[in-house]
N, C-alpha and C positions, 0 to 999 in steps of 0.2 A: 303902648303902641308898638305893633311888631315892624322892624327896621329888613332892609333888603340886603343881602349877602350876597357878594362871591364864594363858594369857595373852591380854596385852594388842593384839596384833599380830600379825600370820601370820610364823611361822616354819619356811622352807620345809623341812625335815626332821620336823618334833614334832609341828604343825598347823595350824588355823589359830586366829583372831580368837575368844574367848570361849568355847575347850575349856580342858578339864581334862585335863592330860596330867603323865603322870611322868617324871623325866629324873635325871640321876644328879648327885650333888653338885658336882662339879665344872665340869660344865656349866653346872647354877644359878649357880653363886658368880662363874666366870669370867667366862661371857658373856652369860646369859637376864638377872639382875641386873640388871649394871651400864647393860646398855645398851636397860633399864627396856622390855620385850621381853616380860616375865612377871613372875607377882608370887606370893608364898607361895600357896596357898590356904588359907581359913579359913573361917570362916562369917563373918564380915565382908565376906570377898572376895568370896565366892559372891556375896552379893548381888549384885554388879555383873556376873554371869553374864548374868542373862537383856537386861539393856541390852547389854551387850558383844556377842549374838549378833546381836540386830536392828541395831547399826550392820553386824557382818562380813557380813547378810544385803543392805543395800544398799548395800555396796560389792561383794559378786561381781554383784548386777545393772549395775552401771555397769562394772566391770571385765570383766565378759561384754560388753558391748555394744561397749568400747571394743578386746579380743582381736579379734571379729567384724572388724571394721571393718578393725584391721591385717591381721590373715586374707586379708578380700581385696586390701588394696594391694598386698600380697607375693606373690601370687598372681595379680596382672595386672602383673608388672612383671620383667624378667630383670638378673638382677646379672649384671655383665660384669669379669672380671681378667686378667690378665696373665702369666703364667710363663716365666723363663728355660727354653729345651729346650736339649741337645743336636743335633748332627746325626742322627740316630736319632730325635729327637720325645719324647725322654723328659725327664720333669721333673727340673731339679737339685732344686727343693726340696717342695710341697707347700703347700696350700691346707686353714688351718683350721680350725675351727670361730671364734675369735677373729677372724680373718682375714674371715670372712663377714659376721661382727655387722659389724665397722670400715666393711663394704661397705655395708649398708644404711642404717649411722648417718650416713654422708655421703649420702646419698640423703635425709636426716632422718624416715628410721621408728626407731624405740627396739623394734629387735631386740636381746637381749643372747646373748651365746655360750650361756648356760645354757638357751637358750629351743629353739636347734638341737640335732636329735638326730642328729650328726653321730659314726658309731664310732670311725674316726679322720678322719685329714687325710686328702685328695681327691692320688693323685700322678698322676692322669692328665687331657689338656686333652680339651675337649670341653664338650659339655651335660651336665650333671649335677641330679638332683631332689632335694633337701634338704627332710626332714620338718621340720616347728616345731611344738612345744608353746608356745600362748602360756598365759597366766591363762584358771584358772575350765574346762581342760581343752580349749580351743578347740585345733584341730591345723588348720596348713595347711604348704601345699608350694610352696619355692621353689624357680626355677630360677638355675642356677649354672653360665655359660657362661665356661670360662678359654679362655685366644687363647694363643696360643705367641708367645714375643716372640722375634724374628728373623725373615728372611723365606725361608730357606731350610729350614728345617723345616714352616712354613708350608707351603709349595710344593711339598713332596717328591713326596707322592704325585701331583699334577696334573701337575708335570714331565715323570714318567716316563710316562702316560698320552696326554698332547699330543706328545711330542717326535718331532718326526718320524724317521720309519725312512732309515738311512747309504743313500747310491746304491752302486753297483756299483762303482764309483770310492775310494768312503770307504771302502767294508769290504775289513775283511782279507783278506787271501789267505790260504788256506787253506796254498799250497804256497809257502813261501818260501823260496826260493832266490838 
């Protein structure tokens, strides 16, 4: 039998800061509980409804403003990595979602993996456009340039396009004798 909650704190599946939502006993007991997340409700509780809502009401204003902001740093800035290729140009491994946050976190924006809507890993080099959901529903779009690491796969294609054409000397004969 699913039980009725306060909670105390946005939890990202149930809801957020100062609803009343239901969750199944286990859930309660395990993790809303203990890690003081959500609280029984009662009419005791309730009361602290209507404060609960006005703090979670200024905090998506400040958490809006502060999404916004990342929104556009990630959006005027291109993350740059790296991938082993083969000779062919294709990726030994892939680029992902985890792999991205790590990028931007060293760049010091506080992207987390859960914020990119990435389907799976990236296995091909190139530019690439990576949606983000930040907080408070804010969405923006990064760019996501992998480099091939070696320099002949790099190359390949410019190679074959520059390389000068063999003289009459270098090319084969057709009749050899």
């Amino acid at each position: 039998m699913k039980q009725q909650l306060l909670l105390l704190e946005d939890v990202e599946s149930l809801g957020k800061k100062g609803e009343v939502v239901t969750a199944k006993p286990g859930y309660i007991r395990n993790f809303l509980l203990p890690k003081r997340l959500a609280v029984i409700a009662s009419p005791n509780t309730l009361r602290k409804q209507e404060k609960l809502k006005e703090e979670r009401a200024k905090q998506a204003i400040i958490d809006q403003k502060e999404s916004q902001e990342l929104a556009t740093q990630v959006e005027s800035i291109i993350v740059e990595t790296k991938a082993k290729v083969d000779p062919e140009g294709h990726m030994y491994g892939s680029v992902s979602a985890a792999d991205i946050a790590l990028l931007f976190q060293q760049q010091g924006l506080p992207v987390e993996r859960k914020n990119l809507l990435l389907t799976r890993p990236i296995k091909e080099t190139g530019v690439h456009k990576i949606p983000l959901k930040l907080k408070e529903g804010v969405t923006a779009t990064c760019t996501l340039m992998i480099h091939p690491e070696g320099g002949p796969a790099l190359h390949k294609g410019i190679e074959a396009v520059t390389a000068p054409l063999p003289t009459e000397e270098e090319a084969p004969s057709e009749n050899n004798e």
